[in-house]
N, C-alpha and C positions, 0 to 999 in steps of 0.2 A: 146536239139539238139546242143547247143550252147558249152556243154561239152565232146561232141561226134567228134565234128568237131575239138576244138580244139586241143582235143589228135592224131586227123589224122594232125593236121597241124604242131605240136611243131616239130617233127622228118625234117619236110621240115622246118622250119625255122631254126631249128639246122645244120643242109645241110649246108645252106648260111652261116650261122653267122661262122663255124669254119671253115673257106679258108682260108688256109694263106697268101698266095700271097695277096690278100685285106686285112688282117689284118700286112704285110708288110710296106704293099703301105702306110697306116694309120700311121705306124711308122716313118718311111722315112717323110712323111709330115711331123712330128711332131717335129723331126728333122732338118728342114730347116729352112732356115733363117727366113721363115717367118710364122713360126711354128702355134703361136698363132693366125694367118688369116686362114693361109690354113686348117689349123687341122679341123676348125668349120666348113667352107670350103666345104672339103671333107665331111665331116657327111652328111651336108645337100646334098651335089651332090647321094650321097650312096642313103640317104634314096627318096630324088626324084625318081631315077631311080628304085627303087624296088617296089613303088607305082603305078606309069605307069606301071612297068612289073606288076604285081599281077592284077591291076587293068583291062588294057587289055587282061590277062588271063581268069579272071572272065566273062569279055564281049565275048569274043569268044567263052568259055563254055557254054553261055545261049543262042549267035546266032544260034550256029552250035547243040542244043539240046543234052549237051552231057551227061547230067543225064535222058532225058527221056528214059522211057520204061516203058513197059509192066510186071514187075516181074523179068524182064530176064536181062542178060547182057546188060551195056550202051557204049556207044563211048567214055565212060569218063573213063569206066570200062579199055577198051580195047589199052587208052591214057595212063595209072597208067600202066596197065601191060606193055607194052611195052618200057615207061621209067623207067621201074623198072628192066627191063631184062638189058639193056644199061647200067642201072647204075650200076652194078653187072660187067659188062664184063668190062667194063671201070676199076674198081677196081683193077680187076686182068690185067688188062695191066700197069695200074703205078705201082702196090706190082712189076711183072715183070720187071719193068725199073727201078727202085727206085736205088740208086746210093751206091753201095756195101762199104765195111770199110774202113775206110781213106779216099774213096771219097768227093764232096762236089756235093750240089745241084745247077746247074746253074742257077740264075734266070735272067726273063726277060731282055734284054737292055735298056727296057725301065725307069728301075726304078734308072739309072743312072742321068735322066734329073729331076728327081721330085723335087731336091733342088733346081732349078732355077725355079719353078712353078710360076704365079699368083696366085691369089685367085680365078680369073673367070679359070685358067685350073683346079688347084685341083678340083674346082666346080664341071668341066665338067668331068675332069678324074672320081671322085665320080658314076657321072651317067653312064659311059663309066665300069666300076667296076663291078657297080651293076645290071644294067638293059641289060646288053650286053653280058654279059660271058654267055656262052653255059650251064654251071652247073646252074647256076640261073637262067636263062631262063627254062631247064628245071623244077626244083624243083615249079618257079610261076607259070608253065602250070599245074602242077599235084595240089598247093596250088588253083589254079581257080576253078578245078573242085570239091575239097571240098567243097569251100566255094559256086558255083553253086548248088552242092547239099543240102549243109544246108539252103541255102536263097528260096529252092525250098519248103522246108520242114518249113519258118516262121523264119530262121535267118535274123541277118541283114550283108549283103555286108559290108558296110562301116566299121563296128565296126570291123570284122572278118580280114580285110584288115590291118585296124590300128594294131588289136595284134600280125597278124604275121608279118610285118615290123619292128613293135617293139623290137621282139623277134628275128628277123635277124638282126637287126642292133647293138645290146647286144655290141657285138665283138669289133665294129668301136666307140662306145659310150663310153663304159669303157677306153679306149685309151686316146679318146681326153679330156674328164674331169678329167680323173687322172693326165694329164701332165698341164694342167690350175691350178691345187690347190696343185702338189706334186711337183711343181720345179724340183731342182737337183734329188732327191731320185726317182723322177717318170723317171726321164732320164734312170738313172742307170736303171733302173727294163725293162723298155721298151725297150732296148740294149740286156739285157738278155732275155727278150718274142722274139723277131726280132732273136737275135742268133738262139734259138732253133727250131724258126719257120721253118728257113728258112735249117736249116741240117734234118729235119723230114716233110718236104713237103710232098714229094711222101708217107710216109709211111700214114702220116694222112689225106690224100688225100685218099689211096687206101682201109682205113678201114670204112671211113668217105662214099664211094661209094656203099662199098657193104651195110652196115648197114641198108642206106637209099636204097637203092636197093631191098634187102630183105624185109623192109616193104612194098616199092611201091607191088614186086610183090606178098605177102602176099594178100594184099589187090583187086589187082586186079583178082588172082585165086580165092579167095572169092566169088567174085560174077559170073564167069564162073560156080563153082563148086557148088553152091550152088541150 
């Protein structure tokens, strides 16, 4: 059960872990003056807030019974399809808006104040990232009802929690340990991740929606159709 669930779960932790905009934001810390506090900082803020989200996920899937049923379609069923249809149209509205040749992609204002951060905002910004953004909020409601349905069936919650966290958090980890052990050489390269990141947003945003889109709703016609 254990390797059924986590094949449904990699694509949603793949979801999370390739945003740029937080794998940005993780650059820019890394970057600041106070690089080596906030960088760690931020990791831990990230991965706090994707445990509450998953984890509150989880708990609202088992209150609200959303894997029981009868053979038939579940509320869990009909929770995947419906952020799966979302995530699909959402796709084709950033491909739509995506910022044509020569242009540049505008990013947030806010990532103009990250070089002045503390260690307790990176923190919070971390959990503000992870546990708050409307994508990842989705992607932990649909990783709950996995993980509900596997622990329903002898999985264990916790363990399943831990590997998709782990496996969303891939993106922000690699960042901050490569700039802890690669000095100057990590700089340069993370300038060049950050450049590219940040001119291919929309695009890898819009392909990265439908993807995960098309399995959600793969999975959720599944069980209507079956």
């Amino acid at each position: 059960m254990f390797d059924s669930a986590l094949g449904d779960l990699l694509p949603l932790a793949v979801g999370i872990a390739i945003s740029p905009v937080p794998i940005i934001a993780c650059i820019l810390m890394l970057f600041s003056t106070r690089a080596r506090v906030n960088g760690p900082a931020f990791l831990v803020g990230w991965v706090v807030g994707l445990v509450i989200a998953t984890t509150a996920a989880v708990l609202i899937a088992d209150a609200s019974g959303a894997n029981d049923g009868d053979g038939g379609p579940t509320i869990g069923d009909a929770v995947t399809l419906v952020l799966g249809v979302g995530a699909v149209l959402l796709g084709f509205r950033q491909w739509r808006g995506r910022p044509g040749p020569g242009e540049t992609t505008a990013m947030p204002p806010w990532m103009a104040a990250i070089d002045g951060f503390s260690p307790v905002k990176a923190l919070g910004f971390g959990v503000l990232l992870s546990a708050l953004n409307p994508k990842n909020l989705a992607l932990a409601i649909a990783a709950g009802v996995v993980i509900d349905g596997a622990v329903a069936a002898g999985g264990s919650a916790p363990a399943m929690i831990i590997v998709f966290v782990a496996l969303a958090s891939v993106s922000i980890v690699v960042p901050v340990i490569y700039l802890l052990v690669g000095g100057d050489a990590a700089r340069r390269t993370l300038q060049g991740w950050q450049t590219w990141l940040a001119a291919n947003n929309a695009a890898v945003m819009s392909v990265l929606f439908v993807i995960i889109g098309a399995k959600l709703v793969g999975s959720g016609l599944n069980a209507f159709l079956a």
